[in-house]
N, C-alpha and C positions, 0 to 999 in steps of 0.2 A: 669077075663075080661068079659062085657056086651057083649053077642049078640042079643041086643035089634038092629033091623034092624032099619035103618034111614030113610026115606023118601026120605028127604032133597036130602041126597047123591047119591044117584040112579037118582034123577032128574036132577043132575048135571050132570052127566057120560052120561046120554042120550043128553044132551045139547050138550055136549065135542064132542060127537059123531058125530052129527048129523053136527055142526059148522066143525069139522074136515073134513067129505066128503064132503061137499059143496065148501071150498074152493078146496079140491084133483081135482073137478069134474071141476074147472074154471080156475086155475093154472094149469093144466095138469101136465102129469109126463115125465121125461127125459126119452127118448125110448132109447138113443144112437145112433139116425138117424140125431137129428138134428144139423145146420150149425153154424158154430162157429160162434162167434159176430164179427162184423163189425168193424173194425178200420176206421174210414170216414179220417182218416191223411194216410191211407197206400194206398201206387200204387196198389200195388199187390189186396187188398181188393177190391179196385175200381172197378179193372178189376175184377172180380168175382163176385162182387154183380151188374154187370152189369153198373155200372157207369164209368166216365173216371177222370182222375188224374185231377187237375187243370194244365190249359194249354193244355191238349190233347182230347180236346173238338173235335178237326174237325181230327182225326188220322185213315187214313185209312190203313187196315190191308191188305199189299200185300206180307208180308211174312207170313210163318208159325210160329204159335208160340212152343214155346221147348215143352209144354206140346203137342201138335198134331204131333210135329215130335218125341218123345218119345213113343210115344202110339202106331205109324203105321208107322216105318221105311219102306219106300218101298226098294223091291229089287233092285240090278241093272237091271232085264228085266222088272218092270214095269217103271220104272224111263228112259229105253231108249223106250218103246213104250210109253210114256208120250211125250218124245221127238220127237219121229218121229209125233205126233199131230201137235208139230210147225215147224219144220224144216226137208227137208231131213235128212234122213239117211245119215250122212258120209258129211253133210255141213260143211261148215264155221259155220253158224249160228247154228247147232246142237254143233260141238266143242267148243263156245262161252259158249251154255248155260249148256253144261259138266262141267268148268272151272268153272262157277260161283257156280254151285251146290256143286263142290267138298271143294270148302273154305267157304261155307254158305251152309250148310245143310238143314234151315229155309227156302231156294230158292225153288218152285215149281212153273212151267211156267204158268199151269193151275190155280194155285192160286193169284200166280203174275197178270194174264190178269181179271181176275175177281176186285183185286184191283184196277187196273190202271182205268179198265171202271167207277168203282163208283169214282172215282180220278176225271177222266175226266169232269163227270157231274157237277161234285160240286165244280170245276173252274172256268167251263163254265159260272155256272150260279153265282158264286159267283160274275166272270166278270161282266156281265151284272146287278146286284142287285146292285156294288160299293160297292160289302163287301170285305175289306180292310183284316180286321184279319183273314178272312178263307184263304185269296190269301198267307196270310203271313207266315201261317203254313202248307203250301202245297207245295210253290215254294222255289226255292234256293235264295239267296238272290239278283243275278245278273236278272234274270225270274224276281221276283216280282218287280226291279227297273223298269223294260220295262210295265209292268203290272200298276203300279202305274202313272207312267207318261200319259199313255191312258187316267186313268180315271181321273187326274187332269186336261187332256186338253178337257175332256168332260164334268167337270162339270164348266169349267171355261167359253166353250160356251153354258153351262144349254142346255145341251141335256140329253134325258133320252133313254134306252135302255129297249125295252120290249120284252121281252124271252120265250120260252116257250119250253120245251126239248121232243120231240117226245119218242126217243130210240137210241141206238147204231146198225148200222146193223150187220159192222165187227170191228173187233178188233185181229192185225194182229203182231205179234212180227216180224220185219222186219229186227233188228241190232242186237247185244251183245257183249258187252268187259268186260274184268276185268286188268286194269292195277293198278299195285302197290294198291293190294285190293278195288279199287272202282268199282263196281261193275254198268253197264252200260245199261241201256234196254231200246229200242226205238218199239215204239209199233204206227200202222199206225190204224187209227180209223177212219169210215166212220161212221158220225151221219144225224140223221134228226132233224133240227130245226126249230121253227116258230121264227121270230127273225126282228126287225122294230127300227130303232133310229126316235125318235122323236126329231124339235126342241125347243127352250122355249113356243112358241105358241101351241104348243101340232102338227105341221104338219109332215107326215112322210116324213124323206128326206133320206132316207135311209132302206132298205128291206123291208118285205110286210106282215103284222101281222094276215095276211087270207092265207100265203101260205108255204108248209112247204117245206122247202131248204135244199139239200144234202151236207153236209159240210164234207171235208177230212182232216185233222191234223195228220202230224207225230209231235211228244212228244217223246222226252228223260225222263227218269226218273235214277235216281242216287242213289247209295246206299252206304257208308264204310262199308263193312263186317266185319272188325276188331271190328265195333263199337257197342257195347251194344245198340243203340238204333236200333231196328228194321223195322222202317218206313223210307219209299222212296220219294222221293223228284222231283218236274219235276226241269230240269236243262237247257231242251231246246224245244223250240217250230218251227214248221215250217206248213206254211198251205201249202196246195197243188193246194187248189184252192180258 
């Protein structure tokens, strides 16, 4: 056998080489850190890569989801000093929201009201914009008849509605039932609003778009506990003033 050394081939192996790091160094290497790939057809992917399913575009979260109620069971004494945040000790309205807890686990008051407020805003103003699909995937379906009727007989006298959402001061759980698993929360909400109808001529005939006005609404919101879908529904409206 020749051991006449080759040029050639040594210049090739440094080639091999040097083309082999170059891509290692642009490809990167699997650490076993990173996240699995993305199904864009899977719910579940949606939610985790930060996006939402189609159709659950406008889905506010006022339950817990399994994975945060799996993670940090509260006890029963933080779960009744939770309680006593909303309701006496030893109420009606603390045994209301025992009831709902105990057949829905996902249930937490303090998370529940944090929902409902960002619910509230995005009604409010959905109302007032004439967006149709958001009232649609928010309210029940009796709510959004009375809701649609509104804005059909405002746009039929072409009036427009100019909004402006200050804040929430309170936000107050005031009712709670659970008959034959539907789970029931009415929640009394004191906001600030700057808020003016205009009519076709652009005159305002209605509120004052320089001044901001205390507005109070008790909202029903409704749940099936039985039912895999996790999101809450308003079911009923009433203003107070």
């Amino acid at each position: 056998m020749s051991e006449t050394f080759d040029p050639y081939t040594l210049l090739f192996l440094v080639l091999a080489v040097v083309i082999f790091l170059r891509l290692r160094s642009v490809l990167g290497r699997r650490t076993g850190n990173e996240r699995n790939p993305v199904d864009p057809y899977s719910a579940e992917d949606a939610r985790s890569n930060g996006a939402r399913a189609p159709g659950q575009d406008k889905v506010i979260p006022m339950s817990r989801t399994r994975e945060m109620v799996e993670d940090a069971k509260p006890s029963a004494e933080e779960i009744e000093t939770q309680l006593n945040k909303f309701a006496p000790e030893g109420s009606a309205l603390s045994k209301s929201l025992m009831k709902i807890i105990k057949v829905d686990p996902d249930f937490e008051p303090e998370h529940f009201v944090r929902g409902a407020k960002a619910a509230y805003e995005m009604i409010v103003m959905a109302f007032a914009e004439g967006n149709r699909k958001t009232l649609k995937q928010l309210l029940s379906g009796d709510v959004y008849d009375g809701f649609e009727s509104a804005l059909d007989e405002r746009d039929k006298k072409k009036e427009e509605v100019e909004s402006s959402f200050v804040g929430i001061s309170k936000a107050d759980i005031v009712e709670a039932s659970l008959k034959n698993k539907l789970a029931q929360v009415t929640v009394k909400f004191v906001s600030e609003l700057i808020t003016a109808t205009r009519d076709e001529e652009g005159r305002v005939i209605d509120g004052d778009p320089n001044a901001v006005r205390e507005v109070t609404d008790i909202w029903t919101f409704a749940r099936e506990t039985s039912a895999r879908d996790p999101n809450w529904k308003l079911i009923a409206t009433e203003a107070a003033n």
